[in-house]
C-alpha positions in Angstrom: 10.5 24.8 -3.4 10.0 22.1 -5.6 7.2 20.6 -3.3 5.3 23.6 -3.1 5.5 24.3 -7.3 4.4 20.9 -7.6 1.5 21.2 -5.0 0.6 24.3 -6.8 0.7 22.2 -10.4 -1.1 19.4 -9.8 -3.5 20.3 -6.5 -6.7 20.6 -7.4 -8.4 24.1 -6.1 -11.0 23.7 -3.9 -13.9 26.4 -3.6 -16.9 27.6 -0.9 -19.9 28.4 -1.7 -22.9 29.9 0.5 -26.6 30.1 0.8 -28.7 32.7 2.7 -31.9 30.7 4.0 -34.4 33.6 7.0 -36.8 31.4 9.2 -39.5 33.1 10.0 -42.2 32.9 13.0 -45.0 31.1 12.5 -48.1 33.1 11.8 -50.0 32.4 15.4 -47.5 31.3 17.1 -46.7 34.4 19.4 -48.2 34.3 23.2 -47.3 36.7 26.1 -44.5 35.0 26.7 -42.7 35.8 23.6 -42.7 39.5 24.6 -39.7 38.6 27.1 -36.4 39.0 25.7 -34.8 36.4 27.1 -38.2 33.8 26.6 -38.0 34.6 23.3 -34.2 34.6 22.7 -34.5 30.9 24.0 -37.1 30.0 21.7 -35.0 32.2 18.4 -32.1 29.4 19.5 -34.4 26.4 19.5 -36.1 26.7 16.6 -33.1 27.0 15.1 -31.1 24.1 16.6 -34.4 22.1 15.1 -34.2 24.2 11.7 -30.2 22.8 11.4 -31.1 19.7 12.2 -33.9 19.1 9.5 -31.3 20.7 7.2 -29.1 17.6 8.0 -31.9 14.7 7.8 -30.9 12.0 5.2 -33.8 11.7 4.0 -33.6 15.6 3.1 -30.1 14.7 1.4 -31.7 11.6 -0.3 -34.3 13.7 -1.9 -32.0 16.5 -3.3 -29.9 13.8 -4.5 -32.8 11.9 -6.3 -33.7 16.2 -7.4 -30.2 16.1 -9.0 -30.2 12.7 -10.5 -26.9 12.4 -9.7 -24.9 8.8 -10.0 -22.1 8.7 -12.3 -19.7 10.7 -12.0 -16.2 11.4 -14.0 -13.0 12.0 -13.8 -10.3 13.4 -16.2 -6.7 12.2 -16.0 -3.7 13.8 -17.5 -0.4 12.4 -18.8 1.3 13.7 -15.3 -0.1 12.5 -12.4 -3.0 15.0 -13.0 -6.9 14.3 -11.7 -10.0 17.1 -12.7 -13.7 16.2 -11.9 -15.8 16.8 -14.6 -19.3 17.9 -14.2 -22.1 18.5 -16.5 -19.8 18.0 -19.6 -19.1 14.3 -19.3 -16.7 12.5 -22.2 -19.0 9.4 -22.2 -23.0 8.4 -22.7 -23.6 5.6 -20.2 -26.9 3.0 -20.6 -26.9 0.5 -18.0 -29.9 -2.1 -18.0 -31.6 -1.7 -15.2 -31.8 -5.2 -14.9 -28.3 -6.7 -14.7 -26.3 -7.1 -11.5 -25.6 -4.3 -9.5 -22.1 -5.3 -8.2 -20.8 -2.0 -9.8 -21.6 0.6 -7.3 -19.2 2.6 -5.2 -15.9 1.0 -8.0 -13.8 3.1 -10.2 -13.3 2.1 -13.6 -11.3 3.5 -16.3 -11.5 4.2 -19.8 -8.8 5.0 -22.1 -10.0 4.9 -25.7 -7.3 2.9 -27.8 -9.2 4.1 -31.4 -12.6 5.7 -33.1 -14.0 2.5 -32.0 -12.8 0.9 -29.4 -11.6 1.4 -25.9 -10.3 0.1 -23.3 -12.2 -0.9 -19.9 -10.7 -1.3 -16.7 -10.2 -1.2 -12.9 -8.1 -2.4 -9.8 -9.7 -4.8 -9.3 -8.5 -7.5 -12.0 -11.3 -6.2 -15.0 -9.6 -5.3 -17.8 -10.7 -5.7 -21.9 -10.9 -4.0 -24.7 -14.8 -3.1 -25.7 -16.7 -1.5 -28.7 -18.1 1.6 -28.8 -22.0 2.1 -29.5 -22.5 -1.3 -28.3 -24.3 -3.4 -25.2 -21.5 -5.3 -23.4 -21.8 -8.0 -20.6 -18.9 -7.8 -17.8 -19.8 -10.3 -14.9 -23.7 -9.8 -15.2 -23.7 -5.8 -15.3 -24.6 -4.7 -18.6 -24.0 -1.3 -20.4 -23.5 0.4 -23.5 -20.6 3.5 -23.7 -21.0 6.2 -26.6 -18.5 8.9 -27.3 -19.5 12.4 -26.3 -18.9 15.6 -27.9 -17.9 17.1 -25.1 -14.6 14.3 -24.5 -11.4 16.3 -25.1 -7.6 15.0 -24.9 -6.9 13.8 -21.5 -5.0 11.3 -21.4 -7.9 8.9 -19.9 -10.9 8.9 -17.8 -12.6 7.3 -14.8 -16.5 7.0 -13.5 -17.7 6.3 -10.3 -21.3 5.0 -9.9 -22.4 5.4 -6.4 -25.0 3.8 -4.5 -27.8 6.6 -3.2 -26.9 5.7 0.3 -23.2 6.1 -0.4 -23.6 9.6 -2.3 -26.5 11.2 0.3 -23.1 10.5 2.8 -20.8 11.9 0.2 -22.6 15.1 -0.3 -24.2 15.4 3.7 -20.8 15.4 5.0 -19.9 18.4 2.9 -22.0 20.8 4.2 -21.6 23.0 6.9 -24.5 25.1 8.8 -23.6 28.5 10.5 -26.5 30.2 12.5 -26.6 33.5 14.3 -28.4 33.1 17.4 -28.3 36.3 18.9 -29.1 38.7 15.7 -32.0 36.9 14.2 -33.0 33.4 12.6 -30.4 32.9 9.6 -28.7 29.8 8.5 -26.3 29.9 6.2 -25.4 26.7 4.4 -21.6 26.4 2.9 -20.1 23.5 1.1 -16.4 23.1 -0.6 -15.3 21.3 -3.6 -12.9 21.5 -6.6 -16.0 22.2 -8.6 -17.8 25.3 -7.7 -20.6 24.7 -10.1 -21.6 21.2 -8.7 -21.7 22.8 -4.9 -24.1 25.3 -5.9 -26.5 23.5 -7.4 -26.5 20.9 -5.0 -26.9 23.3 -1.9 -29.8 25.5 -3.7 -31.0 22.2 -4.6 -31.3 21.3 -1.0 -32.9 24.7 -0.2 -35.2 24.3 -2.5 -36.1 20.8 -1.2 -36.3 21.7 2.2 -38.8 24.5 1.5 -41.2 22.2 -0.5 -40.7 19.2 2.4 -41.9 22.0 5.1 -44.9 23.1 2.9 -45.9 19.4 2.2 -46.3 18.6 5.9 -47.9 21.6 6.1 -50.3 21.0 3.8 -50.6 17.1 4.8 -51.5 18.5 8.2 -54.5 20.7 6.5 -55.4 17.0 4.6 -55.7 15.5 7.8 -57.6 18.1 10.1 -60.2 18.3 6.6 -60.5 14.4 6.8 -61.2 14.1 9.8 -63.4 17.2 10.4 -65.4 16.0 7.2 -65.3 12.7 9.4 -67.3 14.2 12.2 -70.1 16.3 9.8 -71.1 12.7 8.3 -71.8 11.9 11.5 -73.6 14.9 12.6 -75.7 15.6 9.5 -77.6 12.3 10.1 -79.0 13.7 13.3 -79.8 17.0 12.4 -81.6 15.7 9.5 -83.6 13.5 11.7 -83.6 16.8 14.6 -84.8 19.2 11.8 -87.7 17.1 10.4 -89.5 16.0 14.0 -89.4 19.4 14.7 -91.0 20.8 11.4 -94.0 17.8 12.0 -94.3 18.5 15.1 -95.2 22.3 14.3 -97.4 21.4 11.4 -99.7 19.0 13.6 -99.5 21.4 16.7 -99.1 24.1 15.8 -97.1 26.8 16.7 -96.2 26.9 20.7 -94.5 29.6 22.4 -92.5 28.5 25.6 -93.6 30.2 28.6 -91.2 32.0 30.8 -90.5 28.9 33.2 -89.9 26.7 29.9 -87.9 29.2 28.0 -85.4 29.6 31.4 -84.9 26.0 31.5 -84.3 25.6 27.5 -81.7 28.0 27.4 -79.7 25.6 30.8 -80.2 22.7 28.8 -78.7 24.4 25.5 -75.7 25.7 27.7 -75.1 21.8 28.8 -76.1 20.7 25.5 -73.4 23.4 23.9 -70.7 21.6 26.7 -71.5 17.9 25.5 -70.7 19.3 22.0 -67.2 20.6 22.7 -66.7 17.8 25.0 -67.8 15.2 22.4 -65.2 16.7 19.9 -62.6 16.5 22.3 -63.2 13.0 22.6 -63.8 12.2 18.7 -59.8 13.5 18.4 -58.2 12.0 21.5 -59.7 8.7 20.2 -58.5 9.5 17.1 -55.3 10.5 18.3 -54.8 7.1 20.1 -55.4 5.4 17.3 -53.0 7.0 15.6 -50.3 6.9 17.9 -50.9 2.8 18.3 -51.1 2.4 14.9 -47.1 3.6 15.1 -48.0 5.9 11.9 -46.2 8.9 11.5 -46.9 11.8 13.7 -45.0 14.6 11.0 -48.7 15.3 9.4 -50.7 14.7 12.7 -53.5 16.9 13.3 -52.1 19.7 15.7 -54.2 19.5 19.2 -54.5 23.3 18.9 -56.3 23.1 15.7 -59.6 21.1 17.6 -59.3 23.3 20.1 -57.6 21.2 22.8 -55.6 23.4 25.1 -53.9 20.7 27.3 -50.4 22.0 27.3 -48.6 18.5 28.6 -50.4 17.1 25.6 -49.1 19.4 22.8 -45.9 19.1 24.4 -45.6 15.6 24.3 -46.8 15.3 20.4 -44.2 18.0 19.4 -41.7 15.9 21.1 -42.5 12.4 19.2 -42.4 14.5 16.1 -39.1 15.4 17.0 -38.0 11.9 18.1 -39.1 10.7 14.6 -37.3 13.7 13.0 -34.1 12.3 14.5 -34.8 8.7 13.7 -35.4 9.8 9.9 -31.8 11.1 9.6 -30.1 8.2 11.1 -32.6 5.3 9.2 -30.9 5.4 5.9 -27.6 4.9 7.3 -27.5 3.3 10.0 -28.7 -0.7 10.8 -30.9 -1.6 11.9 -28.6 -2.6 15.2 -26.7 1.1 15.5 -27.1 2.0 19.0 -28.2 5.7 18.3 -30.9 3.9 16.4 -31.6 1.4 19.2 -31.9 4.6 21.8 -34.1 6.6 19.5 -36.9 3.9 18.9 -36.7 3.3 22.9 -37.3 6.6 23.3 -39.9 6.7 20.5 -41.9 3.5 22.2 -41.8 5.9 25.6 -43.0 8.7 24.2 -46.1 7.0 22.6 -46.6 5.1 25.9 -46.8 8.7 27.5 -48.5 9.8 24.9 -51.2 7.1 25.3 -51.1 7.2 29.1 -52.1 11.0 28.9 -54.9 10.5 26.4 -56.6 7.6 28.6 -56.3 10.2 31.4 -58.2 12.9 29.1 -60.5 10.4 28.4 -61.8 9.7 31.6 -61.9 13.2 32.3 -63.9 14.1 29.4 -66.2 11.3 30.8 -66.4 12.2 34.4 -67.2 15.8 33.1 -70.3 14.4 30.6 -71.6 12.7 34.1 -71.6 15.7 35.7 -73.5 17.4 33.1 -75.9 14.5 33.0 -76.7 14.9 36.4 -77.4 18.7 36.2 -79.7 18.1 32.9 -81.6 15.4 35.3 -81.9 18.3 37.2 -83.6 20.4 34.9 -85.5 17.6 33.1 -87.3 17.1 36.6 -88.4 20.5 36.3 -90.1 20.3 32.9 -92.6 17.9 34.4 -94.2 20.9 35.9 -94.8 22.2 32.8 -97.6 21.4 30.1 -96.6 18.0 27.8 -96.9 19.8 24.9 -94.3 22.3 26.0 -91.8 19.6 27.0 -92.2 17.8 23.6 -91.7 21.0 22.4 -88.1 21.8 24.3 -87.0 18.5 24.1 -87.3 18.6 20.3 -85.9 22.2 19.7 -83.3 21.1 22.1 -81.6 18.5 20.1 -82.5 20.3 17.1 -80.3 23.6 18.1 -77.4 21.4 19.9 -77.3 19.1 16.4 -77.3 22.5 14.0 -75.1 24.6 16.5 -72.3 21.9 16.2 -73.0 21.4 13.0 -72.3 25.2 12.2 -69.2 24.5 14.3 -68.0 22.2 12.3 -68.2 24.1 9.4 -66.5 27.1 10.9 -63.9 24.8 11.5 -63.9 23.2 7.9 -63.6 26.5 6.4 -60.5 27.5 8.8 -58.6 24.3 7.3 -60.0 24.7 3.8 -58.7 28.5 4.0 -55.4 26.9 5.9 -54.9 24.5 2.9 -55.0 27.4 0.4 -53.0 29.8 1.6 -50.0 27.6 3.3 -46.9 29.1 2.6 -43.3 28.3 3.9 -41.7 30.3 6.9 -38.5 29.8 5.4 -37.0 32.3 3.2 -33.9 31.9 0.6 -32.2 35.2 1.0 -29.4 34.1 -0.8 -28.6 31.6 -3.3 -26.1 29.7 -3.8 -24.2 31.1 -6.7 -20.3 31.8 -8.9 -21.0 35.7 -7.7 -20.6 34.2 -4.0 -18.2 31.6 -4.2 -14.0 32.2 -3.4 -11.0 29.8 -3.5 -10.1 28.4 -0.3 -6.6 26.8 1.0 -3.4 28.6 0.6 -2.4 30.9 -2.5 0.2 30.0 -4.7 2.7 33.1 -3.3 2.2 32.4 0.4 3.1 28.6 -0.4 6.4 29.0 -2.1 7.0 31.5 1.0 6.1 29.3 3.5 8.3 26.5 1.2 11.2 28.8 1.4 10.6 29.5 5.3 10.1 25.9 6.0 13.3 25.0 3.6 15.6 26.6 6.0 13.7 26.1 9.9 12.2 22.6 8.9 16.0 20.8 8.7 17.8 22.7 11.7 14.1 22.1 14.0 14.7 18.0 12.9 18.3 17.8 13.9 17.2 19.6 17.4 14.5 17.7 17.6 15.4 14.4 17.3 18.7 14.9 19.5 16.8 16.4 22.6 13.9 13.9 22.1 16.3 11.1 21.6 16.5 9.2 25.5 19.1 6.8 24.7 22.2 6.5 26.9 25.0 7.7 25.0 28.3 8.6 27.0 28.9 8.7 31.1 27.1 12.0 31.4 23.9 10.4 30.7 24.3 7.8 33.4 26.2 9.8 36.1 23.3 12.7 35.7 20.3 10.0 36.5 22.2 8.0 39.1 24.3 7.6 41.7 25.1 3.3 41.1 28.8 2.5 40.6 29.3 1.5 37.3 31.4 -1.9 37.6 32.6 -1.7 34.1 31.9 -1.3 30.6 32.0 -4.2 27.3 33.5 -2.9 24.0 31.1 -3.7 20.7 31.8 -7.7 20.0 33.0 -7.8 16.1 33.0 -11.7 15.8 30.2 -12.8 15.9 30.6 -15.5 18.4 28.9 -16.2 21.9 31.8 -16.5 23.8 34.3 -14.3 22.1 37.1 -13.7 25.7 37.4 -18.0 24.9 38.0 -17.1 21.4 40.5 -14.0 21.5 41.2 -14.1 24.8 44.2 -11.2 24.3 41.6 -9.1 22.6 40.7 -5.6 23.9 37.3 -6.8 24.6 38.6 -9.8 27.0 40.4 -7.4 28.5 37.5 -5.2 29.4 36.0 -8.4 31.2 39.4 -8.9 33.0 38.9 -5.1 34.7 34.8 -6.3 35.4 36.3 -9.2 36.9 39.0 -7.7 39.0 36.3 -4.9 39.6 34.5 -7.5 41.4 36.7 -8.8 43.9 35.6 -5.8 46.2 32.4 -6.4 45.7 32.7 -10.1 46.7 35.4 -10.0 49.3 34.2 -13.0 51.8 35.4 -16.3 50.9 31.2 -17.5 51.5 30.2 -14.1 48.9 30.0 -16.2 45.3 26.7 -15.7 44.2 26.6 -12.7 41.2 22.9 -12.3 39.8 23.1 -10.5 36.5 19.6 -8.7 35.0 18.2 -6.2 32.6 15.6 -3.6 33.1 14.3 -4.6 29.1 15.3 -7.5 26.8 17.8 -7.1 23.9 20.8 -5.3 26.7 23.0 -8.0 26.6 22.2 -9.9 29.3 23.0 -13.2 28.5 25.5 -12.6 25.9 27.2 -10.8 29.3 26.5 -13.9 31.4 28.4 -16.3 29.0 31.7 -13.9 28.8 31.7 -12.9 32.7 31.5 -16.8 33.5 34.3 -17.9 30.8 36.9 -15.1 32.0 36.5 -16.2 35.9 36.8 -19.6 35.0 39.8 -18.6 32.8 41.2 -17.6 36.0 41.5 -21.0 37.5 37.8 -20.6 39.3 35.0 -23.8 39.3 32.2 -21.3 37.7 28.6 -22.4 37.5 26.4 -20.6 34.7 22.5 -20.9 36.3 20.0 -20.0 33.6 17.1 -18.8 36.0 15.3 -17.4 32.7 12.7 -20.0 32.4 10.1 -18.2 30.5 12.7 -17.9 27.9 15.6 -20.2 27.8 18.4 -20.0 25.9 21.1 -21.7 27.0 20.5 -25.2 25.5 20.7 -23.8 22.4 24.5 -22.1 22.8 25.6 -25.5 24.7 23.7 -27.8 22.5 22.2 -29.4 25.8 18.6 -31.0 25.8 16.3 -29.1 26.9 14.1 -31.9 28.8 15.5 -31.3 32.2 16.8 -27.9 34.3 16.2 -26.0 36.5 12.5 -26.0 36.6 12.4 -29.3 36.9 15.0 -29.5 39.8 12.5 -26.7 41.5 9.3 -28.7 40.5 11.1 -32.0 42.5 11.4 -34.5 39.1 15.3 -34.5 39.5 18.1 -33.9 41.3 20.7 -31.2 41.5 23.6 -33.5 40.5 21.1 -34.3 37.4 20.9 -30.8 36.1 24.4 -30.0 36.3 26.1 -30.1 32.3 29.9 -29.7 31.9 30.7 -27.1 29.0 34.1 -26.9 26.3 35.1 -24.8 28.6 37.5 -26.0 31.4 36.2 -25.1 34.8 32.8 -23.5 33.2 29.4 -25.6 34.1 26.0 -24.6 33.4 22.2 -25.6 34.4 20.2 -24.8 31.9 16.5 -23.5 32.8 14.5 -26.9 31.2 11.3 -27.2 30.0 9.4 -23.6 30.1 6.8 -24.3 33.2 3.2 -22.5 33.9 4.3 -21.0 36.9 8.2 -20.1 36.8 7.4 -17.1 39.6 6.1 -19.5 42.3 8.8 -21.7 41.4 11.5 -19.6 42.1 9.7 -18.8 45.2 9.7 -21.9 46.6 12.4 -23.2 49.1 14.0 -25.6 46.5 15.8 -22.5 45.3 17.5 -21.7 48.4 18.9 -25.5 48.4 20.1 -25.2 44.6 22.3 -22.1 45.6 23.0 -23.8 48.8 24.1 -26.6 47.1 25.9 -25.4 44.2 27.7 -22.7 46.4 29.2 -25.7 48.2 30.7 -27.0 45.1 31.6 -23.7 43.2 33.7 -20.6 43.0 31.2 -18.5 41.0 27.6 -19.0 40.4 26.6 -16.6 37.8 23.0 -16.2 37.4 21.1 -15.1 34.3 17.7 -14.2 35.4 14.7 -12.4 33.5 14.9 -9.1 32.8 13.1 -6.9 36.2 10.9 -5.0 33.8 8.3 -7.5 32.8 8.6 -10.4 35.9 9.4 -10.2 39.3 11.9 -13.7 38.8 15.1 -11.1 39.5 13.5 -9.5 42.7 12.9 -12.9 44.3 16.7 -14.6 43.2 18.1 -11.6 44.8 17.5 -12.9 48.0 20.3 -15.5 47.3 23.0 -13.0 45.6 25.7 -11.3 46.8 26.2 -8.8 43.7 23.8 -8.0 41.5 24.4 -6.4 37.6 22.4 -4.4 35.8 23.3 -4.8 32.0 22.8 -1.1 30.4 23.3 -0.9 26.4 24.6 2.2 24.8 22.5 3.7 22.2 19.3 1.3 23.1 18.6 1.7 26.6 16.8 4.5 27.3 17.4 7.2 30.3 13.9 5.5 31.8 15.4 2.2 32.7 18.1 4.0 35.5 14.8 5.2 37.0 14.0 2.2 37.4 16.8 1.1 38.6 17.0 4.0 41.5 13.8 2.7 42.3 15.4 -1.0 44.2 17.9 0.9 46.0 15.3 1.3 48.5 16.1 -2.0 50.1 14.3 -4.5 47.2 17.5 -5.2 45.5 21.3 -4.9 47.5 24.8 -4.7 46.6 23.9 -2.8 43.0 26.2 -2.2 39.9 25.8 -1.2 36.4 27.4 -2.5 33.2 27.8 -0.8 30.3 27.9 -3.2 27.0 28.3 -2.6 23.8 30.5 0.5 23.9 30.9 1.1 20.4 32.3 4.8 20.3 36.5 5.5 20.7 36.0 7.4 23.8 32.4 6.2 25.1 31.7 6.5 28.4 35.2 7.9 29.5 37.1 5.0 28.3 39.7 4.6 25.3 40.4 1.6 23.4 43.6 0.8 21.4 43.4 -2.0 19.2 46.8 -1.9 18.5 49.2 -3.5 20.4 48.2 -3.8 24.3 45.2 -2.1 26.1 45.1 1.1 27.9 42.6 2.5 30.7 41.1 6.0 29.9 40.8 7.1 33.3 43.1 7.6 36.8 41.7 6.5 39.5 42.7 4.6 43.2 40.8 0.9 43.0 37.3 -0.2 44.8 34.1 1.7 45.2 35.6 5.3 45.2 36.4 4.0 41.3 32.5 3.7 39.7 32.0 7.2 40.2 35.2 9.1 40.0 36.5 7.3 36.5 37.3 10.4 34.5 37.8 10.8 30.7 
């Protein structure tokens, strides 16, 4: 409860607010295929996949931002561990020269005002003095002047932000969300949360606002272009009709007038159809060349002249320019944030050089065919031409002259149809998007959980959260804890079980040798005489699945109490990635085992006496590269040979099986081998592991239990009083690991 009333006290509320934008068809844009449901359905969800996506452009962000003139922004702090953003009413003027270092951005400094004038300036970062007000300061290169507000009230301090535009375009991007209904009709409605419900409004009908005006400016940079470049081709035209228009008025004044017989008229009107082809087909050339150009020229294709606007009709080329708009689209939002090296980027401008190469490749092909077609043409003009000879000169002077004369004017005319068409477009452009709502306080709510529900759920959660821990934590806890947890996941014999060691010491049965833990090494040890029943069985390999069971701590004791029982006992430390040994004996290190196996000394050499009487030991020696193919190697076989000749016991302490494969390969040589387990560390996993050698990798298992530090652990009881007394009843040898009872 007291969490929730101070979640409720000091949380900041957050609020939603939404905008209402309609797209609406283009005018023009409808075809006979848009009078199928589905066709048009398809298109209602692709236009507005590409709406949303303009909506999210960066550059789109960055220009609302740049709209807002947002970049500082405050923060009120309260005498409890209490923050409020402040907009529009800020505590503190701040003039920064434009000139000084700009180290500042995307840092939060702090002001706390210390009297009428003076305050104090600071941040985390190790700036901290005590400034005028009302006057320029200089803090390492970045200089700025503070003056008091009227609109500062008591908090107990305050804090500013000045973002970067990059970093504040992310900021205020990654706000926004953008629902659209695909299947009703074409509306997007753009949502955005924060603790100040005033600042989200005006930043998302900002952004509506800028996205209208950004779709009628490529509209009406379009218009620019098609009037350029159609103003372009009537330079060029009105020279040669000039010229048309005058040798045809001269040639009537010193002829006068001749009327075209029937032949002659016939053959004008072919040659002014051909002529009236050359013009469409010399237009069409005029724009792919200009299109070319502009597509090499890498400029951007947003305010290209459409192909539909010069009358172009080749489908797989108005495809193909609608698709490097969109390319660029996508580059557009990811160029302001991304470097130049982003992958997304990197894809993008691959796919942007492809597209242009396509682009290019389909205009060559254009090209040629506008060519091939002005051949043919030439060749049926030839045609004609060879019939005018019949006919009087004066009457071919006369066609030939009117010909060029009516081709030049007719295109002319054409041209200024077309003007006319853009000039009108120009004028009357208007955006197909629609605000149908605005962003506003009559539309926005409180979101996240009310105050009531919160100390409910507190009060709930007071009473399920502690009982659901305790379950939780004891049914996900997989340690072993007491014999049930072994005897459920495994059949092995346990051999025996180690009581928690108090002292401290390595060898604690040498120590205390009458202490209850001694005596649970005297029942291991008597445990293993039917194991090892043959005089030639002496060999005992002792393992863990993990490191930190005991292992060699185990080693030491079970080697000290047989040798306490009048046995020659050889401790082999087969650990070689990590030997230890030297260290407990105090031995050097410089020659072992690995050395013996490597063939630099002897087995006498490697053989160290101990304090104990009847103990020996070979350490591992020097750690070497390779301690697996060691191991492997038939020097091993003739150390165990060897030191079984000599010995009662060899007790080997080898890696645990887990992590190397050392255990699996010394095996071979043993004729018991241990598996240490540690209450309340090893987990239920290791005696799967385990299971998993009885298949025939690893013989003759047995499990040890150490560290038992629980009265009646694991079935067994320990009196540290006088004398030590078994917790369970049970006839001796294998029949005891599993039927030891509590």
């Amino acid at each position: 409860m007291s969490i929730a009333y101070i979640k409720n006290r000091y949380t900041l509320p957050q609020y939603k607010v939404t905008a209402t934008l309609l797209i609406e068809e283009e005018e023009g844009t409808s075809d006979m295929l848009s009078e199928i449901k589905s066709v048009r359905r398809q298109r209602r969800t692709t236009d507005l996949i590409n709406e949303i996506a303009k909506l999210q452009a960066f550059s789109l962000h960055h220009r609302t931002i740049d709209s807002l003139g947002w970049d500082i922004f405050w923060t009120a702090h309260g005498r409890v561990a209490m923050e409020r953003p402040l907009y529009q009413r800020y505590p503190y003027y701040f003039d920064i020269d434009t000139n000084s270092l700009h180290w500042y951005f995307n840092q939060t400094f702090f002001i706390d005002q210390v009297d009428k004038f003076n305050f104090r300036f600071y941040n985390k970062n190790g700036i901290d003095t005590l400034l005028k007000l009302e006057t320029w300061h200089e803090v390492s290169g970045w200089k700025f002047r503070i003056s008091e507000s009227e609109n500062r009230t008591s908090y107990a301090s305050y804090s500013f932000i000045i973002y970067d535009p990059v970093t504040i375009t992310k900021l205020s991007r990654s706000k926004l969300t953008f629902e659209a209904d695909k299947e009703e009709g074409t509306i997007i409605k753009i949502s955005s949360e924060g603790p100040v419900a005033n600042m989200e409004i005006d930043y998302i009908n900002a952004l509506c606002d800028n996205y209208i005006h950004s779709g009628l400016e490529r509209k009406r940079q379009i218009a620019e272009n098609t009037l350029e470049f159609i103003e372009e081709q009537i330079s060029i035209i009105q020279d040669s009709l000039h010229r048309a228009e005058r040798q045809m008025i001269n040639y009537r004044l010193n002829k006068n007038a001749v009327d075209l017989s029937r032949e002659g008229q016939m053959a004008y009107d072919r040659l002014q159809n051909f002529y009236d082809q050359k013009t469409q087909l010399k237009l069409k050339s005029n724009y792919y060349k200009y299109l070319k150009d502009y597509i090499e020229n890498k400029r951007d294709p947003q305010a290209i002249i459409a192909p539909t606007l010069i009358d172009v009709s080749d489908q797989l080329l108005i495809d193909q320019v609608k698709q490097l708009q969109t390319l660029y689209e996508q580059r557009e939002q990811l160029a302001f944030a991304a470097a130049i090296e982003n992958p997304s980027l990197v894809q993008i401008n691959y796919h942007i050089q492809s597209m242009r190469d396509k682009i290019i490749e389909i205009l060559d092909g254009l090209i040629h065919s506008n060519n091939l077609a002005n051949q043919q043409i030439n060749i049926q003009e030839e045609q004609i031409q060879q019939q005018l000879l019949r006919l009087p000169v004066s009457e071919q002077e006369l066609i030939n002259i009117q010909r060029k004369y009516d081709v030049n004017n007719q295109f002319y005319t054409f041209l200024l149809q077309k003007r006319a068409e853009a000039g009108i477009q120009r004028a009357s452009t208007v955006s197909n998007v629609r605000i149908l709502d605005k962003a506003g306080i009559y539309n926005s709510v409180p979101v996240g959980t009310k105050k009531s529900v919160l100390y409910l759920l507190a009060m709930v959660l007071g009473l399920i959260i502690p009982g659901g821990i305790i379950y939780l934590v004891d049914s996900m806890d997989t340690r072993i804890k007491d014999r049930s947890d072994i005897e459920n996941n495994t059949d092995l014999p346990i051999l025996g079980v180690v009581s928690h060691d108090t002292t401290g010491e390595n060898i604690p049965v040498q120590l205390n040798p009458g202490s209850a833990f001694a005596e649970s090494f005297r029942h291991i040890r008597t445990n293993l005489q039917y194991i090892l029943r043959e005089p030639h069985q002496k060999v005992i390999l002792v393992t863990s699945t993990i490191s930190g069971e005991g292992k060699t701590f185990i080693v030491m004791n079970l080697a000290a109490i047989l040798a306490m029982n009048n046995k020659k006992v050889l401790i082999a430390g087969f650990d070689l990635r990590r030997p230890s040994f030297h260290k407990i004996f105090s031995i050097d290190n410089s020659i072992g085992i690995s050395t013996f196996l490597a063939g630099k000394n002897s087995y006498e050499e490697i053989i160290k006496s101990t304090n104990i009487d009847q103990l020996d030991v070979m350490i591992a020696g020097p750690v070497p590269p390779n301690p697996a193919e060691l191991i492997a190697t038939q020097r091993t076989k003739e150390l165990i040979v060897n030191a079984s000749n000599t010995y009662d016991y060899i007790v080997i302490d080898s890696p645990p099986v887990a992590m190397v494969t050392d255990a699996i390969l010394l095996s071979r040589f043993s004729h018991s081998n241990i598996f240490i387990i540690r209450q309340n560390y090893s987990t239920k996993g290791v005696l799967e592991m385990i299971n998993s050698f009885k298949d025939g990798k690893i013989k003759e298992i047995s499990l040890m239990v150490n560290d038992i530090r629980e009265s009646k652990a694991l079935g067994y009881r320990y009196y540290y009083g006088y004398g030590y007394s078994y917790g369970y009843h049970s006839k001796y040898g294998y029949d005891y690991y599993k039927s030891a009872t509590k």
